[in-house]
C-alpha positions, 0 to 999 in steps of 0.5 A: 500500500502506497498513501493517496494523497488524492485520497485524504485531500479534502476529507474531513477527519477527527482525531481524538487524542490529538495533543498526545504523541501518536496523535500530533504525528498523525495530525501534522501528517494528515494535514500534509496530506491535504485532510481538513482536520479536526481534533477532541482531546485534553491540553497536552499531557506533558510539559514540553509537548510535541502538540505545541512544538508542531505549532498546530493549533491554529490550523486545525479545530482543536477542542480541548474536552474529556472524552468522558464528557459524552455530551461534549463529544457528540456536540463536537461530532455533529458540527464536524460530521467527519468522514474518518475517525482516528481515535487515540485518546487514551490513558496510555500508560502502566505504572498510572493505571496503578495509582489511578484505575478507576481514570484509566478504565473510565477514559479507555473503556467508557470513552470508547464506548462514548466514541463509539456512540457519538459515530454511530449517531453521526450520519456519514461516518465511513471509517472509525479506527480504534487505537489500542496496544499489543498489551490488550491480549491475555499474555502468556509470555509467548515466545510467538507473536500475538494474533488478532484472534487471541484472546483479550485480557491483561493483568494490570488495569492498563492492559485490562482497559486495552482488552476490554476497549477491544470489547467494547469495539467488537460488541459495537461492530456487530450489534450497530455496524452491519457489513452493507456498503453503507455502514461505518467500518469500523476496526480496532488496531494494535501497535507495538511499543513506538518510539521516535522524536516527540515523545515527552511523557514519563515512565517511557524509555526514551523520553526517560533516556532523553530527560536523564542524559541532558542532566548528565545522569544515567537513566534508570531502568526498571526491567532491562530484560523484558521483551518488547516489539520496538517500532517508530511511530511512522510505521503503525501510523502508515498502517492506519492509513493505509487501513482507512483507505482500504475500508473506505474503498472496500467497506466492513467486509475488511473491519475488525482487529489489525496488528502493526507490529515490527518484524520479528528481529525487532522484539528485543530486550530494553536493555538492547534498545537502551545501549543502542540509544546510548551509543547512539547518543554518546557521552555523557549517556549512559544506563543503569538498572533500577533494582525496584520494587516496580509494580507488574508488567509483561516480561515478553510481548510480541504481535503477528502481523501476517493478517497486515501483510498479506491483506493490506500489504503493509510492511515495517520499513525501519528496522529497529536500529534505523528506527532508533537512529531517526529518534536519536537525530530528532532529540539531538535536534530539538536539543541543539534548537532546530525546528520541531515541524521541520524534523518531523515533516523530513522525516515523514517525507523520508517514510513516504520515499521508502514506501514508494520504493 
């Protein structure tokens, strides 16, 4: 699969989440595109914010409300009456599921369930895409990669959230969501691990990387042998892309659960990705294991993503090292005062090139 530009020129997309990391890129590269986007999400989770560094604000409806707030949400839907929906908004992290559960299943369950609703009382919604996380499977430590017809579970409430959203998304698929031509399609996708320039919230790993290593410190790692499947942030988002295309043109037959994870090769140890960045990076980086105590989280995870590649055609088009190479360039760019948009925007151009090839 190739992006249309034609395609996307012109049609009306909302994506919730907006403010946060995936969903900047995916703003800032749909308006490449042509799209005339709108976005609902919270201010920026994170202080600096890519949201703010892409200087987006101006040139697209950017509503700032809660996704718990139904109301809200539906009034946003009927002034926009998008063509394609991008949902991201989310609670998007482990360790503050713990400390916060009942937030992190009120706005991964019931704002899918409120998103869910919003487009199925909005006429003209074509394609609905549901943003989830590898972590939405009942994880067994599998050395194989997890299929899209897996069961759902999870242990901590983040991941549990995940699953259930896949639940919720399902239910709505068959009980308001039927297979004419003319309904909404709607799918649920899953990515890996994502990494790249932008990303400024706590408790991930490079953004903790990034943060120690301009203090000079070590950045602390809590589990340096768990398994990941590392991708940058380019990648699922071209499959998403991809995917809206598809079930624009082919309608619901195609709806349902899609994984974008990495190739195989690229699910390794953090403190692979870790060392990586360090060299990467260069003095005065560096790492160092914290011996915790650190709540649960999966020590092996990997998708399958087979159904992409053979269906949609979609592939990885960075290997992990190149993967890290582009977020370590974004940082050390920002860092050195270049242009956030700018990096971003060249590093899309370059994405597109490789599909292209």
């Amino acid at each position: 699969m190739v992006i249309r530009r034609d395609f996307w020129a012109g049609k009306r997309v909302l994506v919730t989440g907006h403010t946060g990391f995936k969903g900047s890129w995916l703003t800032l590269w749909l308006r490449a595109l042509g799209a005339k986007v709108s976005g609902y999400a919270l201010e920026p989770p994170t202080d600096p914010s890519l949201w703010r560094q892409l200087g987006l604000e101006g040139e697209i409806g950017s509503h700032v409300a809660d996704i718990r707030d139904f109301p809200a949400l539906a009034q946003v839907f009927a002034q926009i009456r998008p063509d394609v929906v991008f949902h991201l908004a989310a609670q998007s992290l482990v360790r503050p599921s713990y400390q916060d559960p009942v937030a992190t299943y009120a706005t991964n369950v019931m704002g899918t369930v409120h998103l869910l609703e919003a487009v199925r009382k909005t006429p003209g919604v074509r394609v609905a895409l549901n943003v989830t996380s590898d972590k939405c499977y009942e994880n067994h430590e599998w050395t194989r990669g997890y299929r899209e017809d897996d069961p759902m579970g999870g242990r901590d409430p983040y991941s549990s959230s995940k699953g259930c959203a896949e639940l919720v998304t399902a239910a709505y698929r068959s009980s308001f969501f039927s297979k004419d031509a003319d309904s909404t399609a709607l799918a649920s996708v899953r990515a890996g691990n994502v990494i790249g320039g932008g990303d400024w919230a706590a408790d991930r790993l490079v953004p903790d990387f990034v943060r120690a290593t301009r203090r000079g410190l070590q950045v602390r790692i809590r589990n340096p042998k768990a398994t990941r499947p590392w991708q940058h942030v380019l990648e699922p988002l071209y499959g998403y892309l991809s995917l809206a295309e598809m079930l624009w043109d082919e309608g619901p037959a195609h709806a349902g659960g899609w994984n974008f994870g990495p190739a195989d090769e690229d699910a390794v140890p953090v403190e692979k990705v870790v060392s990586t960045l360090v060299s990467l990076w260069g003095a005065p980086a560096g790492w160092a294991a914290d011996p915790g105590p650190h709540p649960h989280e999966a020590h092996y995870l990997k998708l399958d993503s087979s159904k992409s590649r053979s269906q949609l055609r979609w592939q990885p088009r960075l290997d992990l090292q190149t993967a890290l190479a582009w977020t370590v360039e974004w940082y050390k760019g920002v860092t050195d005062d270049a242009d956030a948009r700018t990096l971003c925007l060249k590093q899309i151009e370059s994405y597109e090139e490789l599909a292209r090839q």
